[in-house]
N, C-alpha and C positions, 0 to 999 in steps of 0.2 A: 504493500500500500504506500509507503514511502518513497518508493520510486514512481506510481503514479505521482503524487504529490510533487515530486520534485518535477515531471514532465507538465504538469499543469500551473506548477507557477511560472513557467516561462510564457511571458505575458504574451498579448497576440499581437502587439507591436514589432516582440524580437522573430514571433512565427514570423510575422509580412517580411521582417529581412530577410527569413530563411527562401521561400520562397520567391521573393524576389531573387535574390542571388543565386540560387539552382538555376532560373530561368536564363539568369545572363551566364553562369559555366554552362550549360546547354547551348547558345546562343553561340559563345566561344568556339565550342568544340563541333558545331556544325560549319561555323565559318571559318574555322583552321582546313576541317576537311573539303571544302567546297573550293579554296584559292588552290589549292594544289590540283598536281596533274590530275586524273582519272584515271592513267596507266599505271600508276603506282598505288601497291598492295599496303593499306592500311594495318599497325599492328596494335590492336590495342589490350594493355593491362590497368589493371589498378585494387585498391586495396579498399576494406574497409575496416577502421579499426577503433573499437570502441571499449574503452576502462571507467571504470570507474569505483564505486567504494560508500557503501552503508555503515553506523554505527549507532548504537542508541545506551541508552543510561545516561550516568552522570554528564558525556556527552553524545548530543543528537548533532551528528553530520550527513550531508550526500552530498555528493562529488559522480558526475557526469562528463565523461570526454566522448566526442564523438568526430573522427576525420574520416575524410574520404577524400583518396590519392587518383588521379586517370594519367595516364600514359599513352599518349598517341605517335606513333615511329610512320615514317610514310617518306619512304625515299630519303632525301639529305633532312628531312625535315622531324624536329620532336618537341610536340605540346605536349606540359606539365599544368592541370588544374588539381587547386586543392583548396579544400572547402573543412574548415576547422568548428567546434564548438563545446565550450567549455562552462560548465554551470557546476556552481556549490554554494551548500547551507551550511550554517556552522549555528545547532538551537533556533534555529527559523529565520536569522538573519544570511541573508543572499553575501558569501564574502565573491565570489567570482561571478562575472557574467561576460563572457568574450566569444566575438562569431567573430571568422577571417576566411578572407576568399580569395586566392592569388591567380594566377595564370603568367607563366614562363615558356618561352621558343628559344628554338636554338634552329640555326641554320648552319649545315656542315657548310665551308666554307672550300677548307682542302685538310689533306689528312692532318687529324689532331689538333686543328680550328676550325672556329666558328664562332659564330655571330649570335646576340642573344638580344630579347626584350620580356621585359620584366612589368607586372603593375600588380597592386597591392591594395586589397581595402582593409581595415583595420577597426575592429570595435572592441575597444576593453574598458568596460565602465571603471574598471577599479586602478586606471594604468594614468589620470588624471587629463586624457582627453578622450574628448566624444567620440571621435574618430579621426584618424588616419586614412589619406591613402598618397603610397610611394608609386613612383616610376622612373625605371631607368634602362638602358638601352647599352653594350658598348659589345667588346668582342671578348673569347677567352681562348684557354687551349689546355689540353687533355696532357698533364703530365706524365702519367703514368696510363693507359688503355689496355690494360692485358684483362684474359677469360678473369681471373680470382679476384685482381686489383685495378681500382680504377680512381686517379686523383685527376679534377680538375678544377682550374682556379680562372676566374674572369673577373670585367672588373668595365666600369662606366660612368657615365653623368648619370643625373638624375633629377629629380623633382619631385619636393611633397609638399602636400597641403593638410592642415589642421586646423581639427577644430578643438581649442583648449576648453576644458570646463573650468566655470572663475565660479571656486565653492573648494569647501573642502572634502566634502563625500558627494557620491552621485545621488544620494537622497535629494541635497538643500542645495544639489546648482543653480545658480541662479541666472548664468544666460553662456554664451560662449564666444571665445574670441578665435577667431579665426588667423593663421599664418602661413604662409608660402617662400618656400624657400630654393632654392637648387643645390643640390645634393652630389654626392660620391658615392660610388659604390662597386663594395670587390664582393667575393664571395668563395669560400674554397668547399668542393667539395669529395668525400673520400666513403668509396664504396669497396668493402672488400671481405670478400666470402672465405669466413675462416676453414668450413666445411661444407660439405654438398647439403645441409641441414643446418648452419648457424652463419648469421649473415652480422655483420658490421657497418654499420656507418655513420657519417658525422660531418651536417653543414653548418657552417660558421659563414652568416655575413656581416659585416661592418659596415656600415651608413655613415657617413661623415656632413654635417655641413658647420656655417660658422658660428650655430649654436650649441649645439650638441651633438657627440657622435652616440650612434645606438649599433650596438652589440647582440646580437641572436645565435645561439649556439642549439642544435639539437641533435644527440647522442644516439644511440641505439642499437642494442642487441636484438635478433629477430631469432627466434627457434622453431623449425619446422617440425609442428605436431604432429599433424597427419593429414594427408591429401594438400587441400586450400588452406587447412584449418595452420594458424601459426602463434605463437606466444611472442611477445615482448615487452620488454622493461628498455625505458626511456628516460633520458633526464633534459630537460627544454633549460636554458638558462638564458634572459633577456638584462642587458644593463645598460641603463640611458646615465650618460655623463650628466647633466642637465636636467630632471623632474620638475615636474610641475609642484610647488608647492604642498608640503604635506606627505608626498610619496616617498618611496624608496626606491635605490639606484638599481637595485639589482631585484628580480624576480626570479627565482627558481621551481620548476613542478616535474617530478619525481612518478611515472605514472609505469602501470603493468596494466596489460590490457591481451585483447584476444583480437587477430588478424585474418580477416579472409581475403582469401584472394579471386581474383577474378580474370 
């Protein structure tokens, strides 16, 4: 019953984003596959993966993660959409509420470059702005590409805009101030299968502009259960040099969860 409870206090404001935002990765991913050839064979994977965590007595918590990873391969060409969302109670009060929806390309360029673009929407009530959204565009290259190990690091301009909350909790905001900025941005990322059954990985990007640089780190051990079915344990670590008033620099979440694949 508690997990109802947690599904239904997710107001129908934050539903209309979910759906809104499905519609436009939809949107996305029919219009990645529509500019490309027709004679080139589409390959597509993705994940669904979802943790979370009940407690009750002296204390009453729920904790809800829910992501969903797509992968679309189609000649030089590879679209990454990914659709995040994260809620918890700590005794009835809401301490998390975050939905994130990204979409990354890469265009092979020549062996072990290519070209990428990147955009970002961002909602974390409890991160001291209303929302975020990043974008940036540059080139990168495949340090390492072999079957086991795979390192590659890129890097570009950029441009974000914000919207700050001027309040100190997202209960008593009282309106919001808006910023735009142009932006840096690298990104390194490192895939590599320890076993034909235990998988590694780990992207680190950095944001730079003349206010604050933000820091995103996400870890991850993957163990093949059986069939689609896969286990992992995860650690996300986010650190803005620069908060908003009242916050902290660093955010850390720590999550085990169950993975299907598709």
């Amino acid at each position: 019953m508690d997990w109802v409870n947690c599904v239904l206090n997710i107001n129908v404001y934050n539903f209309n984003k979910l759906i809104v935002s499905l519609s436009l990765l939809l949107f996305l991913l029919q219009y990645s596959i529509s500019i490309k050839s027709e004679e080139m064979k589409s390959a597509f994977s993705g994940q669904l993966d979802i943790g979370g965590s009940l407690t009750s007595g002296n204390t009453d918590t729920t904790r809800l993660d829910v992501e969903i990873n797509i992968r679309n391969l189609k000649g030089r060409f590879e679209d990454n959409f990914r659709v995040l969302g994260a809620f918890s109670k700590d005794n009835k009060e809401t301490t998390e509420q975050r939905f994130l929806i990204s979409y990354e390309s890469y265009l092979e360029l020549r062996k072990n470059l290519f070209g990428f673009s990147y955009i970002k929407f961002d909602d974390d009530n409890f991160s001291g702005f209303n929302y975020e959204i990043e974008a940036s565009a540059g080139s990168g290259y495949k340090l390492i590409n072999e079957k086991d190990l795979r390192i590659l690091i890129q890097g570009g301009p950029g441009y974000r805009y914000s919207k700050k909350i001027n309040g100190t909790l997202p209960q008593v905001q009282t309106n919001t101030l808006s910023n735009s900025t142009l932006t840096a941005r690298g990104n390194i990322r490192l895939e590599y299968d320890i076993s034909d059954d235990v998988f590694l990985s780990n992207n680190l990007s950095i944001t730079w502009d003349s206010q604050r640089t933000r820091i995103d780190e996400n870890i991850s051990l993957t163990n093949n259960l059986i069939g689609n079915i896969l286990t992992r344990i995860s650690l996300n670590i986010r650190h803005n040099t620069n908060p908003p008033e009242f916050r902290k620099k660093t955010d850390t979440n720590t999550k085990v969860s169950i993975v299907y694949n598709f």
